[in-house]
ZAVO-683852 format. One line per 5 residues: number of its first residue (from 1); their letters; for each residue x, y, z of N, C-alpha, C, O. Coordinates in Angstrom, 1 decimal. Layout:
# ZAVO-683852
NUM) A) X/Y/Z/X/Y/Z/X/Y/Z/X/Y/Z | ...
# end
This chain:
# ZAVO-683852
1) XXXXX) 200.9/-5.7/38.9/200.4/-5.0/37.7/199.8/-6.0/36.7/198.7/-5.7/36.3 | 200.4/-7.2/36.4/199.8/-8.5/35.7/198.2/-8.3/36.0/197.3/-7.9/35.3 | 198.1/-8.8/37.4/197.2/-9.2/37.9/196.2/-8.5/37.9/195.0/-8.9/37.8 | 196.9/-6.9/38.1/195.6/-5.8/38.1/195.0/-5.6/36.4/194.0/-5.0/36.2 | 195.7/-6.3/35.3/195.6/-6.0/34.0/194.7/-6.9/33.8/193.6/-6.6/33.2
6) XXXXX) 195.0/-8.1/34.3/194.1/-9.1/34.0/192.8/-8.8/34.8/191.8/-8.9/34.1 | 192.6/-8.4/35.8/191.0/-8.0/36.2/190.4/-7.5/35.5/189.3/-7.8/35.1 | 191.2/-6.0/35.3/190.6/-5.0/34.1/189.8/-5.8/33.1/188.6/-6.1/33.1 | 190.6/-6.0/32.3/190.1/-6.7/31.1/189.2/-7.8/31.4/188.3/-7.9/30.6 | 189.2/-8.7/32.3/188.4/-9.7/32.5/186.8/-9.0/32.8/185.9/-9.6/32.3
11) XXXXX) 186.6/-7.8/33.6/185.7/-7.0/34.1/184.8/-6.5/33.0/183.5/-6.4/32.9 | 185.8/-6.1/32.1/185.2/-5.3/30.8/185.8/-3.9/30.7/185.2/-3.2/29.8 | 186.6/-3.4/31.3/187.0/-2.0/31.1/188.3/-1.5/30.4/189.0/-0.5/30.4 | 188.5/-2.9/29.7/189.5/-2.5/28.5/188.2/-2.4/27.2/188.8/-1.8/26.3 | 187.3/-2.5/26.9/186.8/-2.3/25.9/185.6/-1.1/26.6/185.0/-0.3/25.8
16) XXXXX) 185.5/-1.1/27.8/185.5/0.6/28.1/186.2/1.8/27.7/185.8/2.9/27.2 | 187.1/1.5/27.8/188.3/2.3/27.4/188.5/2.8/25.7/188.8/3.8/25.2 | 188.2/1.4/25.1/188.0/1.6/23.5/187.1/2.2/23.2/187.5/3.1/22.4 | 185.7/2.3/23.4/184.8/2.6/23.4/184.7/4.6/24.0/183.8/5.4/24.0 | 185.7/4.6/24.4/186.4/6.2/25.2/186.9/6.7/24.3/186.6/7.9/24.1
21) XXXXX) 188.1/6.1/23.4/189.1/6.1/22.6/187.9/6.1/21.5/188.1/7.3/21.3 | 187.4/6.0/21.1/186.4/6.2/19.8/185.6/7.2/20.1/185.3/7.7/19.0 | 185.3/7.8/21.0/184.2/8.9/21.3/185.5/10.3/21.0/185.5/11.3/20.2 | 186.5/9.9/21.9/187.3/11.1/21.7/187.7/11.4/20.4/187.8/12.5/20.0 | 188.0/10.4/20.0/188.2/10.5/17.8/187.3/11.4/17.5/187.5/12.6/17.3
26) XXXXX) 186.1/10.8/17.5/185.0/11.5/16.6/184.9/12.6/17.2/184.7/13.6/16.5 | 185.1/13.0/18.8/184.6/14.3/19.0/186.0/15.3/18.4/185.7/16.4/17.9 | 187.1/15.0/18.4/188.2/15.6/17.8/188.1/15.9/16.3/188.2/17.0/15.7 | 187.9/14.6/15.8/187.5/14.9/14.1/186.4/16.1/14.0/186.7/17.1/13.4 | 185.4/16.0/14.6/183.9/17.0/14.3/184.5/18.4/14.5/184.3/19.5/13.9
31) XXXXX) 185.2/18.0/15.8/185.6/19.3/16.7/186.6/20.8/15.4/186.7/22.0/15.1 | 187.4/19.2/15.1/188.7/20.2/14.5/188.0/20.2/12.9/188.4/21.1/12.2 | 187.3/19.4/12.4/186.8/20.4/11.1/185.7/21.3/11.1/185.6/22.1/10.2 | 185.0/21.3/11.8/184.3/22.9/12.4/185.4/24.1/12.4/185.5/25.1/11.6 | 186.5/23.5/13.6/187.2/24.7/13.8/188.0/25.4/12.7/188.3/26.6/12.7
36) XXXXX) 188.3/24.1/11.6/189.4/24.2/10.5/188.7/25.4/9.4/189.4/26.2/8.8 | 187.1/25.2/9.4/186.1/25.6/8.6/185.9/27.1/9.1/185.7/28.0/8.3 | 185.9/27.4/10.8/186.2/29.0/11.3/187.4/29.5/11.1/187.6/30.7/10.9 | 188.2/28.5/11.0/189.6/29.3/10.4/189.8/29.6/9.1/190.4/30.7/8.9 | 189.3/28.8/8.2/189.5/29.7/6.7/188.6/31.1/6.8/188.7/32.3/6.6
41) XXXXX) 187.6/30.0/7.4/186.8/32.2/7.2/187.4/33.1/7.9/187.9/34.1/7.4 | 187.4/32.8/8.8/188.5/34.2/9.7/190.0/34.3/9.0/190.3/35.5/8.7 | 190.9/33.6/8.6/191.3/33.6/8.1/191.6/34.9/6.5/192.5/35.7/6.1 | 190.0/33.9/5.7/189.7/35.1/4.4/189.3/36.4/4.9/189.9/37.2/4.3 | 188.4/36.9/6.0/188.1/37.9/6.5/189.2/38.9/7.0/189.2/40.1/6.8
46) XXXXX) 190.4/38.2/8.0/191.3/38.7/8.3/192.4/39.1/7.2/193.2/39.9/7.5 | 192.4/38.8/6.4/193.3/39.1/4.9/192.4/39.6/3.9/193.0/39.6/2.8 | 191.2/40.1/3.9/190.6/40.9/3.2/190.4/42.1/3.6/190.8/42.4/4.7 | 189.7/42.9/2.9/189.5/44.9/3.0/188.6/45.3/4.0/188.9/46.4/4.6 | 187.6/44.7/4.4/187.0/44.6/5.6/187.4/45.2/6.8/188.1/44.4/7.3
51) XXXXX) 187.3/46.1/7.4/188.0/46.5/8.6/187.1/45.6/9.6/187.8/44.9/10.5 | 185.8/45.5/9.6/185.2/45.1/10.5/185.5/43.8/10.5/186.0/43.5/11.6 | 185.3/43.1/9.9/185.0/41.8/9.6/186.9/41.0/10.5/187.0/39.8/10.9 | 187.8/41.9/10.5/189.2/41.9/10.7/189.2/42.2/12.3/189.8/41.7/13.2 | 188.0/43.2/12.4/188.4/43.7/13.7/187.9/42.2/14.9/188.3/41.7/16.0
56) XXXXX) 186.5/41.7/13.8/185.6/40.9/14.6/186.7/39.2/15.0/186.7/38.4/16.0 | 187.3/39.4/13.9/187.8/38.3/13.7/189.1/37.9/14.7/189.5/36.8/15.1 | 189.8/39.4/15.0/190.5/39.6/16.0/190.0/39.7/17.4/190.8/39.8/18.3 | 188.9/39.8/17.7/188.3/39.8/19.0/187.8/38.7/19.8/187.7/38.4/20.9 | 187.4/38.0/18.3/186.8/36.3/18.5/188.2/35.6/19.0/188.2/35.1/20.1
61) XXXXX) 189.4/35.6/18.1/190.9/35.0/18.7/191.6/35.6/19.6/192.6/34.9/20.1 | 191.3/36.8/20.2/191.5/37.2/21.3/190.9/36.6/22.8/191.5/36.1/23.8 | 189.7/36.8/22.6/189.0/36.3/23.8/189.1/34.9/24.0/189.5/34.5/25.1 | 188.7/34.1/23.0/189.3/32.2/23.1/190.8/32.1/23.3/190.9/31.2/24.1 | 192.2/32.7/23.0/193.2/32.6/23.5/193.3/33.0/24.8/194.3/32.6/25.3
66) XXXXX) 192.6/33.8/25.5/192.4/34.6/26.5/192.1/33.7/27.9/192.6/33.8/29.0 | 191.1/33.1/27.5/190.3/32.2/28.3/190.4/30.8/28.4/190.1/30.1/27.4 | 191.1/30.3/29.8/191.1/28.6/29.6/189.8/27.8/29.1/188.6/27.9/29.3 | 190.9/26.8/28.3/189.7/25.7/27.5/188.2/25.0/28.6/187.0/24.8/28.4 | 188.9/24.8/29.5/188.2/24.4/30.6/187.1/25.4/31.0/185.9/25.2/30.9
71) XXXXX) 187.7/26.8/31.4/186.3/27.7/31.1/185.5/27.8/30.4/184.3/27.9/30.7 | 185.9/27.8/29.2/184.9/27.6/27.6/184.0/26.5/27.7/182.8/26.8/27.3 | 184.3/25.4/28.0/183.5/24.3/28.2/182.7/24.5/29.0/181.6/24.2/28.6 | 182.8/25.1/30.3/182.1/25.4/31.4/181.2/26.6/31.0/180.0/26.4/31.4 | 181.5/27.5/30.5/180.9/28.2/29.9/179.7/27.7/28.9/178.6/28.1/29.0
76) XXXXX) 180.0/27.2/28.2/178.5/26.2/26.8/178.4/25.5/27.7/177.2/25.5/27.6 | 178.7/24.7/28.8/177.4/23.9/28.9/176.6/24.4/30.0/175.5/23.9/30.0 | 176.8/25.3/31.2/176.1/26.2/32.1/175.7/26.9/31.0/174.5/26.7/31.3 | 175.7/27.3/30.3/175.4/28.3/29.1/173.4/27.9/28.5/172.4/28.5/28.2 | 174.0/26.7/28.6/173.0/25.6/27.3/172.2/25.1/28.0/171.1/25.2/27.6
81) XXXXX) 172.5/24.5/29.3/172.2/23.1/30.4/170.6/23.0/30.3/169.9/22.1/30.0 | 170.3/24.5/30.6/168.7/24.7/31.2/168.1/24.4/29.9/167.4/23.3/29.8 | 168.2/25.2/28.9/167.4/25.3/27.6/167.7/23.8/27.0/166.7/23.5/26.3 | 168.4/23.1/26.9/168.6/21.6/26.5/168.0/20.2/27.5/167.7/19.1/27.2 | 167.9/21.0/29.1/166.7/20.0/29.8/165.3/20.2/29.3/164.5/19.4/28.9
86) XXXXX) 165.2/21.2/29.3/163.7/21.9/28.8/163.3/20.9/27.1/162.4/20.2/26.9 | 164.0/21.2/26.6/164.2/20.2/25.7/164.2/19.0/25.3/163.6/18.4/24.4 | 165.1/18.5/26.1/164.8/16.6/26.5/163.2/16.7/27.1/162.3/16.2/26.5 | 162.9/17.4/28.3/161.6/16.7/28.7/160.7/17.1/27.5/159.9/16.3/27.1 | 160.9/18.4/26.8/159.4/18.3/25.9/159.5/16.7/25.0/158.6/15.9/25.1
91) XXXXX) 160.6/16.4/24.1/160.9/15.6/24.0/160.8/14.3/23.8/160.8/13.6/22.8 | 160.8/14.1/25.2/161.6/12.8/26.5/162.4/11.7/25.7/162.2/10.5/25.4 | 163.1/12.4/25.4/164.6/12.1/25.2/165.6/12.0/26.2/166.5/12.9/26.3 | 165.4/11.2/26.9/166.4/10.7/28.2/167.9/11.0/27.7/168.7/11.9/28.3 | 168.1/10.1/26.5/169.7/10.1/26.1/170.1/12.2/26.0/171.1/12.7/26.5
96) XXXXX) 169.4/12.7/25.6/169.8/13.9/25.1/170.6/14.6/26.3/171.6/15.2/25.8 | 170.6/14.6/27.8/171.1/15.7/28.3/172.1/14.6/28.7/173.2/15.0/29.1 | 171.9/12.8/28.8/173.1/11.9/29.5/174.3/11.7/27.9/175.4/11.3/28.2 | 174.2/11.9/27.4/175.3/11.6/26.2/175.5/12.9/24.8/176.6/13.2/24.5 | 174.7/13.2/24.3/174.2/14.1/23.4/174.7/15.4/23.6/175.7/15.8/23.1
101) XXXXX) 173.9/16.1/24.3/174.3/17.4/24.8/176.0/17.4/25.7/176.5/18.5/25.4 | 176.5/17.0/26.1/178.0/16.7/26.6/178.6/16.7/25.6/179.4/17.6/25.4 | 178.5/15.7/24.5/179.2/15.7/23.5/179.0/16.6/22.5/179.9/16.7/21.7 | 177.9/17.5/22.2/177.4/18.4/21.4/178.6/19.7/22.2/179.7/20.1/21.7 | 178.3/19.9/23.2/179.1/21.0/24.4/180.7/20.9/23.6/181.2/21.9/23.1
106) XXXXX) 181.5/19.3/23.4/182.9/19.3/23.5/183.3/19.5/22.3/184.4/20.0/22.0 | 182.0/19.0/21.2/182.5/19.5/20.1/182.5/20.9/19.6/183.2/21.2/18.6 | 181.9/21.7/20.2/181.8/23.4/19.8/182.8/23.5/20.7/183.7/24.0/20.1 | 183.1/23.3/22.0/184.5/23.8/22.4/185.6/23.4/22.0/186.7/23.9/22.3 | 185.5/22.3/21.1/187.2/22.4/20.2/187.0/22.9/19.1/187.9/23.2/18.3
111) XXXXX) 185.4/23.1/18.9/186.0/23.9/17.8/186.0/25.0/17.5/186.5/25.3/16.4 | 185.6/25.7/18.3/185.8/27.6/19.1/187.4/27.6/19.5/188.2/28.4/19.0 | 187.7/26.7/20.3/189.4/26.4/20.7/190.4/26.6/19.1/191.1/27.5/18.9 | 190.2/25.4/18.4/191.0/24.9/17.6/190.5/26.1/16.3/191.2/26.2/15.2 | 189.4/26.9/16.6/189.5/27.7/15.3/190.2/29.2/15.6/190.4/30.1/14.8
116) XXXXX) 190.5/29.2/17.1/190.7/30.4/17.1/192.4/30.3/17.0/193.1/31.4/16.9 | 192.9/29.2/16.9/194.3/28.8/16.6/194.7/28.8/14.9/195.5/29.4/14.3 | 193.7/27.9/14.5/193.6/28.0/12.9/193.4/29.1/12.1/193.6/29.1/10.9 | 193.0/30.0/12.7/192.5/31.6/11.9/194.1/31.8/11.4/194.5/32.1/10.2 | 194.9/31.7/12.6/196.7/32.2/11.8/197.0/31.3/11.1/197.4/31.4/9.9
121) XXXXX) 196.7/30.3/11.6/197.3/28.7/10.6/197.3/29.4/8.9/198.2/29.8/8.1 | 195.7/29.3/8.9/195.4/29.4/7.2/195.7/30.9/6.6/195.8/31.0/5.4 | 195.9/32.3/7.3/196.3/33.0/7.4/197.6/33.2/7.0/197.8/34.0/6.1 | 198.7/32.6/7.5/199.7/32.0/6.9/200.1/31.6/5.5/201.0/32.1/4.7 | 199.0/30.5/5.4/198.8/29.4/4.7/198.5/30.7/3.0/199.2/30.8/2.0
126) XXXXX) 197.5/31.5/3.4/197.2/32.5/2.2/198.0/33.3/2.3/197.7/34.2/1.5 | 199.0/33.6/2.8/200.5/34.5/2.5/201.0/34.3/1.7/201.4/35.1/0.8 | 201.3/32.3/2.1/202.5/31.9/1.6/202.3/31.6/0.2/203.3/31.2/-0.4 | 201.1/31.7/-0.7/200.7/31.5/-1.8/201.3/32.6/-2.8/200.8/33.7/-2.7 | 202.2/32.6/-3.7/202.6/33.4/-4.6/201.3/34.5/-5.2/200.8/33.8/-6.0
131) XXXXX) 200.9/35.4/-5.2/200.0/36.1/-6.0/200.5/36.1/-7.5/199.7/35.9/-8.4 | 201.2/36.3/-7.6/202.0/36.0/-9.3/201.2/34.9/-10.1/200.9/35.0/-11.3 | 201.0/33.9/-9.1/200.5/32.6/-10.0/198.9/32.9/-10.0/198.5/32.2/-11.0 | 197.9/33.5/-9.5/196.8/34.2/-9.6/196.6/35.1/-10.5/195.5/35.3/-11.0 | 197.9/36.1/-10.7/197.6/37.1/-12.0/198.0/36.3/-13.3/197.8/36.8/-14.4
136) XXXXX) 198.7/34.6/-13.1/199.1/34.6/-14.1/197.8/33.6/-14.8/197.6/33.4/-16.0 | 197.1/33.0/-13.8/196.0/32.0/-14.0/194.4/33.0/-14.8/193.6/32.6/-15.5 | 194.6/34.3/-14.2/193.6/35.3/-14.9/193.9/35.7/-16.1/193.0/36.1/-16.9 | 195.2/35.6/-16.4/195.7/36.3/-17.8/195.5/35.1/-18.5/195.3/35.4/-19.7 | 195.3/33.7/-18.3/195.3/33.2/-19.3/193.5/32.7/-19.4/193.1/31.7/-20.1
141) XXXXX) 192.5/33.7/-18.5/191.2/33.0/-18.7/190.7/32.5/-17.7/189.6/31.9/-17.9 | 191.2/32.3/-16.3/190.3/31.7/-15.1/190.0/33.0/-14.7/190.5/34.1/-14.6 | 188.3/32.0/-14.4/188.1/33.1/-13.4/188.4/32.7/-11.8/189.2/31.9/-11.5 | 187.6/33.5/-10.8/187.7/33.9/-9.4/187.5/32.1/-8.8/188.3/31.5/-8.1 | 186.3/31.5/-9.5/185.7/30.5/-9.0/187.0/28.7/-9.7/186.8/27.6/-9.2
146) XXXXX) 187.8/28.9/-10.7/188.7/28.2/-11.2/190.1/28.1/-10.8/190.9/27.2/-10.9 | 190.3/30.2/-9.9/191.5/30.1/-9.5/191.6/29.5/-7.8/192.6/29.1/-7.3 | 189.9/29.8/-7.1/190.0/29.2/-5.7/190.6/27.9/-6.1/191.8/27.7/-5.6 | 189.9/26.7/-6.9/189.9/25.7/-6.6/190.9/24.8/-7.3/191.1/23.7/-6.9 | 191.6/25.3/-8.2/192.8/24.9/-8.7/193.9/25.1/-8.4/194.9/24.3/-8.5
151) XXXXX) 194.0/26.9/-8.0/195.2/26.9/-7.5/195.1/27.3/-6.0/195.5/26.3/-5.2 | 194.6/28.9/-5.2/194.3/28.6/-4.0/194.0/27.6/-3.0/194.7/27.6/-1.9 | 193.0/26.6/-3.2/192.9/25.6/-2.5/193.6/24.6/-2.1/193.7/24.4/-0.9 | 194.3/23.7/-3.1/195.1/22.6/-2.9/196.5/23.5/-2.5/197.2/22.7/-1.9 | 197.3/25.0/-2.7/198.1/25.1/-2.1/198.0/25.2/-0.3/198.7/24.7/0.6
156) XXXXX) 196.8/26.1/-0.1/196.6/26.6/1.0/196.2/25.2/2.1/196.1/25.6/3.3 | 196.1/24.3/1.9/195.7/23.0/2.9/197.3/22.4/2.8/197.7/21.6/3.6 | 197.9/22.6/2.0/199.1/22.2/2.0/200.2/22.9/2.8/201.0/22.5/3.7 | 199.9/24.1/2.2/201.0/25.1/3.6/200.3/25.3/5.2/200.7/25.9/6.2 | 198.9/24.6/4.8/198.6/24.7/6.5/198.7/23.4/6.8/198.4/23.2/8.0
161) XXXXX) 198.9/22.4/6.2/199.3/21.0/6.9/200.4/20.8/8.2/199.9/20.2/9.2 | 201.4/21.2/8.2/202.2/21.7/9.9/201.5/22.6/10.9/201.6/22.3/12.1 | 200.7/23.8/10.3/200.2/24.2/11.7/199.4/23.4/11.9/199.5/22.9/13.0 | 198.2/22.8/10.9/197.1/22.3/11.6/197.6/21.3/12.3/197.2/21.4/13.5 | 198.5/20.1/12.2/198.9/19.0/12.9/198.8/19.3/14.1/198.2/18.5/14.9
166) XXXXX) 199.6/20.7/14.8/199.6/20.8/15.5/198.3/21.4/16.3/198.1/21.3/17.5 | 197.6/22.0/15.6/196.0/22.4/16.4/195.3/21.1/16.9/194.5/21.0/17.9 | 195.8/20.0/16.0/195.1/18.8/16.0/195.3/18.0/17.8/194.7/17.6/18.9 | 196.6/18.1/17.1/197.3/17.4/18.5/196.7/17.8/19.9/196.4/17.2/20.9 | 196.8/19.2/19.6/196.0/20.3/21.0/194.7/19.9/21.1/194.4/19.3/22.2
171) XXXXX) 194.0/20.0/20.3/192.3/19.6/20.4/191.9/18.0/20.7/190.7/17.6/20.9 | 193.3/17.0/20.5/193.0/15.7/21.0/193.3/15.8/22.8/192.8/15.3/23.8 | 194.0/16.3/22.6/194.4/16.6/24.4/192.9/17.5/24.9/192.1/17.0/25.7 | 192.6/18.5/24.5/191.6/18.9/24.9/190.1/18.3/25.2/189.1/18.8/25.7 | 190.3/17.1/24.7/188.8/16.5/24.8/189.2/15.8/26.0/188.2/15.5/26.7
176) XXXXX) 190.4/15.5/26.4/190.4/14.7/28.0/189.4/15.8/29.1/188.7/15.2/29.9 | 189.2/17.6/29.2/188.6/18.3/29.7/187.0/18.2/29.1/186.2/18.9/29.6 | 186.7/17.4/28.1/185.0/17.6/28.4/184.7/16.4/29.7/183.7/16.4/30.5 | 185.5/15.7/29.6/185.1/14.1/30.6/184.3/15.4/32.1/183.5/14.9/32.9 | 184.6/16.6/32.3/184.2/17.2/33.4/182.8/17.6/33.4/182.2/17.9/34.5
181) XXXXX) 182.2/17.6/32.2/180.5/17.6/32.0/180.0/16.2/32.1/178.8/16.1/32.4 | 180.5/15.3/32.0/180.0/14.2/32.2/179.7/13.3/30.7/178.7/12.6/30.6 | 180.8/13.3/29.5/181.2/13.1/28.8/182.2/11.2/28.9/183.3/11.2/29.3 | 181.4/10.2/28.5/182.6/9.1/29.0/183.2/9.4/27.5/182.5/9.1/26.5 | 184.3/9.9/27.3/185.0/10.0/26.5/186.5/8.7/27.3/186.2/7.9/28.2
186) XXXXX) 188.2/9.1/26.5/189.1/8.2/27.0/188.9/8.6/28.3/188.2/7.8/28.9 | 189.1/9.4/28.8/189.6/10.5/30.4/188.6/9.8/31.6/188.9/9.4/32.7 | 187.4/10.0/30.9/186.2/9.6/31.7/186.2/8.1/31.6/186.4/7.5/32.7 | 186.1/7.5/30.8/186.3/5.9/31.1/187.6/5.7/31.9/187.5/4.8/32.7 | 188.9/6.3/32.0/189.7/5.7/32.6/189.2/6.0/34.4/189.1/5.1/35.1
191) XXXXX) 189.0/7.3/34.7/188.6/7.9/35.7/187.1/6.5/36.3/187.3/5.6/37.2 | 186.1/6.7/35.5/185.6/5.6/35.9/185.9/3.9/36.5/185.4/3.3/37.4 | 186.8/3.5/35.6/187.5/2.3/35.7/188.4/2.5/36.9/188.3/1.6/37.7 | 189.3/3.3/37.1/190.3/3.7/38.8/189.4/3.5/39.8/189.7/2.9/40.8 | 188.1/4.1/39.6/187.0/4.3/40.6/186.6/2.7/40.7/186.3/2.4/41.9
196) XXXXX) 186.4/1.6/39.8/185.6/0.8/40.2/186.3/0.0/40.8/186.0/-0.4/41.9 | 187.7/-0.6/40.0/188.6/-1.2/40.2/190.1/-1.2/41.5/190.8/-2.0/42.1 | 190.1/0.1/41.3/190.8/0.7/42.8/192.3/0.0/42.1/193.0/-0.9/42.7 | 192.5/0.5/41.1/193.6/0.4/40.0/194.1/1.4/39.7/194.9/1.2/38.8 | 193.9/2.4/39.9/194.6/3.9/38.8/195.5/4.0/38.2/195.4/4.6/37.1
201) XXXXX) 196.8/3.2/38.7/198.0/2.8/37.8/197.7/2.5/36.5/197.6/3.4/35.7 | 197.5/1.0/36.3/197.1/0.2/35.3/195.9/1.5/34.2/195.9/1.7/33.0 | 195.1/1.8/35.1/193.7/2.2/33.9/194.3/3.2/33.6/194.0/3.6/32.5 | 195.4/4.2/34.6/195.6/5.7/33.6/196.8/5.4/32.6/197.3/6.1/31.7 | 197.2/3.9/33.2/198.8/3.8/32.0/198.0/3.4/30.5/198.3/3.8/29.4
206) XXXXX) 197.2/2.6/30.8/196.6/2.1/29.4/195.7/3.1/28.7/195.6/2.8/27.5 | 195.1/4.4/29.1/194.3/5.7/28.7/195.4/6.3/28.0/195.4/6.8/26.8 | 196.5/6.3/28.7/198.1/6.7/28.1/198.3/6.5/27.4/198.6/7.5/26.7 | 198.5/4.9/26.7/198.7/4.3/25.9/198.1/4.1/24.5/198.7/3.7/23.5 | 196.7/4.4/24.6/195.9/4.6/24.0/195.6/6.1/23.1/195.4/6.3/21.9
211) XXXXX) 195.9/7.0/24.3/195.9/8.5/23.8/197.3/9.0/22.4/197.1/9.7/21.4 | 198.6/8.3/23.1/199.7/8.1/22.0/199.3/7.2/21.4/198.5/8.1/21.2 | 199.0/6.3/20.8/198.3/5.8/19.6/197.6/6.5/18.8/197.7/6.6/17.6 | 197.1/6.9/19.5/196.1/7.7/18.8/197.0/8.8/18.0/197.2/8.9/16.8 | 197.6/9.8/19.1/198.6/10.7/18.6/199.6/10.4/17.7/200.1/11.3/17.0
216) XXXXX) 199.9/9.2/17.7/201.3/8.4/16.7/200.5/8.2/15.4/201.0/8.4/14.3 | 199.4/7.8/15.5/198.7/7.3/13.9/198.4/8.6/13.4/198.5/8.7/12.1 | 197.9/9.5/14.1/197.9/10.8/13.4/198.9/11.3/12.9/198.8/11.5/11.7 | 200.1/11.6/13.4/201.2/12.0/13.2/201.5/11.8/11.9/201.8/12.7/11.0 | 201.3/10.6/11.9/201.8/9.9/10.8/201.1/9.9/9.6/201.5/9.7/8.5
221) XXXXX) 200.1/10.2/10.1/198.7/10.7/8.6/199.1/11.9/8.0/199.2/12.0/6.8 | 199.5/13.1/9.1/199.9/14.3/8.1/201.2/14.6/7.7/201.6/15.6/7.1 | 202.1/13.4/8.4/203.2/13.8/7.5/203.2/12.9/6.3/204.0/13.3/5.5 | 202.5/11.6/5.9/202.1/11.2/4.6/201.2/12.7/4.2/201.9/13.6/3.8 | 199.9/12.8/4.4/199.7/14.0/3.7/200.1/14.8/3.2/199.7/15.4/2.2
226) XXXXX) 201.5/15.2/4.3/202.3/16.5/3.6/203.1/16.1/2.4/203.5/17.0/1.7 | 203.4/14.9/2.2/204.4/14.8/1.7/203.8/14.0/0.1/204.7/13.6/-0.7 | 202.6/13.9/-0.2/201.5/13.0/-1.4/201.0/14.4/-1.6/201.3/14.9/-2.7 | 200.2/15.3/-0.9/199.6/16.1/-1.7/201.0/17.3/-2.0/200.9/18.0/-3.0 | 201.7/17.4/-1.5/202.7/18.3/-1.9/204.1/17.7/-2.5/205.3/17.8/-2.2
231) XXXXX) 203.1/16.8/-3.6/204.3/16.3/-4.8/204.0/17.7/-5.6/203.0/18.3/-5.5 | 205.1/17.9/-6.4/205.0/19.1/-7.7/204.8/20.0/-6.9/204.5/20.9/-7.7 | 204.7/20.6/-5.7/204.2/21.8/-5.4/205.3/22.1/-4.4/205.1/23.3/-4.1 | 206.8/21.2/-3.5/207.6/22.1/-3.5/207.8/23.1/-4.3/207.8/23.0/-5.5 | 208.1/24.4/-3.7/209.4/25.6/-4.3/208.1/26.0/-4.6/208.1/27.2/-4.8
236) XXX) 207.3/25.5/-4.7/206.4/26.6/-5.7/205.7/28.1/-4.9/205.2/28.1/-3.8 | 206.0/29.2/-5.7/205.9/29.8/-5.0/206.7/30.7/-4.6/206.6/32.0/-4.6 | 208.2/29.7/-4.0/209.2/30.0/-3.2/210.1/31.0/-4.3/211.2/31.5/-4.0
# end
């Protein structure tokens, strides 16, 4: 195992691997605040008067809970493929259909995935908000646009700080499934590196190792989050 570590790295496919581990970050960040961004609106739409807008909004989280992530992905990029070659050649933009378009694909599928999870998150999140403290912010003179942002907002990212953690967590795992369009994200660089090196052990323990890293520093981001932006704002509410 030494030995096979030491080739790796001597070869270059430990900083393959980083270079994997960075792509999947960013496609997860992009991914889950798109999705975080479909979730408030579905969300406001689903808790407002709207029948339609409720019904639409239920149909969109139906069918993405409905259908594996893997299909979804397969779906946008068979979807896209043709009209995005057609495009690189007018173009000739070589990189567009080998890096670009893959990663464009993984990020709308986490975030079609991760919003149709978030719609209840923040849904929740606008439950759990006292209405009391809204009639009481009007009676003394705010309007619509003073009560979003002072009181609505900073409660509602805070009571959705546990679910989203967990949408997060899901949509980091989910990007190991774009590596199947041809994405070198972590998944694909390790897959690659097994293939060159004729190591699989070693390159999927360290993709491993890497992926909980990743998952442990997050972790640890939103439970600091939860616990700094929700100074003074236990009980409130409650």
């Amino acid at each position: 195992m030494i030995q096979s570590l030491h080739d790796i790295l001597s070869a270059g496919w430990g900083g393959m691997l980083l270079r994997g581990a960075a792509m999947t970050v960013f496609i997860s960040i992009c991914g889950i605040c798109l999705g975080m961004a479909i979730g408030i609106a579905g969300a406001a739409a689903k808790t407002g008067a709207n029948r339609a807008a409720r019904a639409l909004v239920a149909l969109y989280t139906l069918i993405v809970r409905s259908i594996p992530e893997l299909l979804i992905i397969y779906l946008l990029f068979f979807g896209a493929v043709q009209p995005a070659a057609d495009l690189a050649d007018w173009l000739e933009w070589d990189d567009l259909m080998s890096t670009v378009f893959p990663m464009l694909v993984g990020i709308l599928a986490i975030a079609l995935i991760s919003g149709s999870y978030s719609v209840e998150v923040f849904r929740g999140a606008f439950k759990a908000i006292d209405p009391g403290q809204l009639e009481a912010a009007r009676a003394i003179g705010l309007d619509r646009r003073q009560c979003l942002r002072r009181i609505t907002l900073p409660q509602l990212f805070w009571y959705a700080l546990p679910g989203a953690n967990n949408v997060w967590q899901a949509a980091l795992k989910d990007t190991a499934l774009v590596s199947l369009v041809g994405l070198v994200e972590l998944m694909r660089a390790a897959v690659l590196g097994a293939a060159a090196t004729r190591a699989p052990l070693a390159l999927y323990l360290m993709a491993g190792i890497l992926y909980f890293l990743i998952g442990a520093c997050s972790q640890g981001l939103f439970v600091w989050a939860e616990r700094h932006f929700g100074r003074g704002m236990r009980g409130a509410g409650r």
